[in-house]
C-alpha positions as CSV (number, residue, x, y, z in Angstrom):
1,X,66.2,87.8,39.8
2,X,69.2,87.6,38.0
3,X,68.0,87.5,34.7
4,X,65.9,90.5,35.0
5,X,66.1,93.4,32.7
6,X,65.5,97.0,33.6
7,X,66.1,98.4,29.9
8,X,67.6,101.9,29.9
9,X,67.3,103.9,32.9
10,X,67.2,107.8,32.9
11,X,70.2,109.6,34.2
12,X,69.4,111.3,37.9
13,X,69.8,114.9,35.7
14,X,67.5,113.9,33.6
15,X,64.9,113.0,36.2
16,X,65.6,115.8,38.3
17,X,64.8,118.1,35.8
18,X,61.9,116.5,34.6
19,X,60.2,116.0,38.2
20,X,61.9,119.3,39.6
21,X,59.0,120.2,41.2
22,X,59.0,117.2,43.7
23,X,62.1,119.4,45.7
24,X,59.4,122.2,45.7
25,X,58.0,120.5,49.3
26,X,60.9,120.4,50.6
27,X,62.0,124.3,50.0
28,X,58.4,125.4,51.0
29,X,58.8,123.5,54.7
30,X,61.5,125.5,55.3
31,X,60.3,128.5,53.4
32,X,56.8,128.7,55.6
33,X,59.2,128.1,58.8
34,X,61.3,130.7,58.0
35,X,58.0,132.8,57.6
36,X,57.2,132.1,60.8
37,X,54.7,129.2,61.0
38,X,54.8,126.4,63.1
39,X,56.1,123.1,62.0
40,X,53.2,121.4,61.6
41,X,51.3,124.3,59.7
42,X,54.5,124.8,57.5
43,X,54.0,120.8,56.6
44,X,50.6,121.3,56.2
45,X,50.9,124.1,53.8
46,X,54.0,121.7,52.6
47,X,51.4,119.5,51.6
48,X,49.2,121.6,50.0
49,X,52.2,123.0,47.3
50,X,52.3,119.4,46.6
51,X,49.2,119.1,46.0
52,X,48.8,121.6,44.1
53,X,51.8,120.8,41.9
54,X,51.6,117.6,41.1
55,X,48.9,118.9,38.4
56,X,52.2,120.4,36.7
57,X,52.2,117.1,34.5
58,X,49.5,114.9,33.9
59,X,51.2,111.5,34.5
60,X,52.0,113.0,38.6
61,X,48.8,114.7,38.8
62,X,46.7,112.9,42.0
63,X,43.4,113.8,39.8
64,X,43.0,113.6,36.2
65,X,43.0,116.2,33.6
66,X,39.1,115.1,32.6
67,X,38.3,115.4,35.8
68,X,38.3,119.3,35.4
69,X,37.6,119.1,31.9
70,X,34.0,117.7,32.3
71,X,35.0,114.2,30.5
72,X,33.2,111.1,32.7
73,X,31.1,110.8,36.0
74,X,33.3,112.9,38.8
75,X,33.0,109.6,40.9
76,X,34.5,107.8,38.5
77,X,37.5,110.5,38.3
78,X,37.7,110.4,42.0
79,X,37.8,107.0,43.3
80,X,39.7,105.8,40.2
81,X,42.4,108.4,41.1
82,X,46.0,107.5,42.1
83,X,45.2,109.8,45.5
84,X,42.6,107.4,46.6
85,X,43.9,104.5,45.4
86,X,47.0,105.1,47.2
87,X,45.1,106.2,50.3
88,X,43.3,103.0,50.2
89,X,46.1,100.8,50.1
90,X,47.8,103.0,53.3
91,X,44.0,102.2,55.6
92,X,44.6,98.9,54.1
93,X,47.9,97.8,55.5
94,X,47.6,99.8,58.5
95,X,44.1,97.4,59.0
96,X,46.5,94.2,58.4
97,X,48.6,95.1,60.7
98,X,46.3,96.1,63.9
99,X,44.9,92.8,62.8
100,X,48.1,90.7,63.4
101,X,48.6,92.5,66.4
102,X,45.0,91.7,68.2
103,X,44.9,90.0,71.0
104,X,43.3,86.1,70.8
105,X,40.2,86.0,71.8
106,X,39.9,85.0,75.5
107,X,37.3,81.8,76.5
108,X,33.6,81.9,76.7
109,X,33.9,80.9,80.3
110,X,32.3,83.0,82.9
111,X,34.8,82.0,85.6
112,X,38.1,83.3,83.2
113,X,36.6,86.7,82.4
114,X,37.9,89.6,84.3
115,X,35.2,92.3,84.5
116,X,35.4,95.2,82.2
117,X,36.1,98.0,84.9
118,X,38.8,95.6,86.8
């Protein structure tokens, strides 16, 4: 690890006003609260500016540009997108670990077995 070379980094300006629009989410929760919404519907609608954009630049958009452009099978554009990728790998993990967490299966033996309604 100590050998490892990161190059040059951009500045946190520099980012910032590149990906400005990431902050956007964060204004609109308490924009749509301030409106009056609930917090879960001012999330929701939090979401949804997000959504909408991360089409702003076509290396954070969670679809591709072809996709609305006509270019390739709209499965293709879909399931290859970094939206359901990422959603994959979240249902994923979160099936690892209910996994670990199971119980052992208890013994075949009549006589051990508690019945289901006791």
């Amino acid at each position: 690890m100590r050998n490892v070379d990161f190059g040059k980094l951009e500045s946190v300006w520099s980012l910032s006003r590149k990906y400005w629009f990431h902050f956007l989410s964060l204004v609109s929760i308490v924009v749509f609260m301030m409106l009056g919404y609930s917090p879960v519907l001012s999330v929701f609608w939090a979401t949804v500016v997000s959504f909408v954009t991360s089409f702003l630049r076509s290396d954070t958009a969670l679809f591709s540009y072809d996709l609305f452009r006509g270019k390739g099978s709209l499965s293709d554009h879909v399931f290859q997108s970094p939206f359901v990728k990422a959603m994959y790998r979240r249902l994923d993990r979160r099936a690892q670990r209910r996994a670990r967490r199971a119980p052992a299966p208890a013994s075949s033996s009549a006589s051990s077995r508690s019945p289901a309604w006791g």
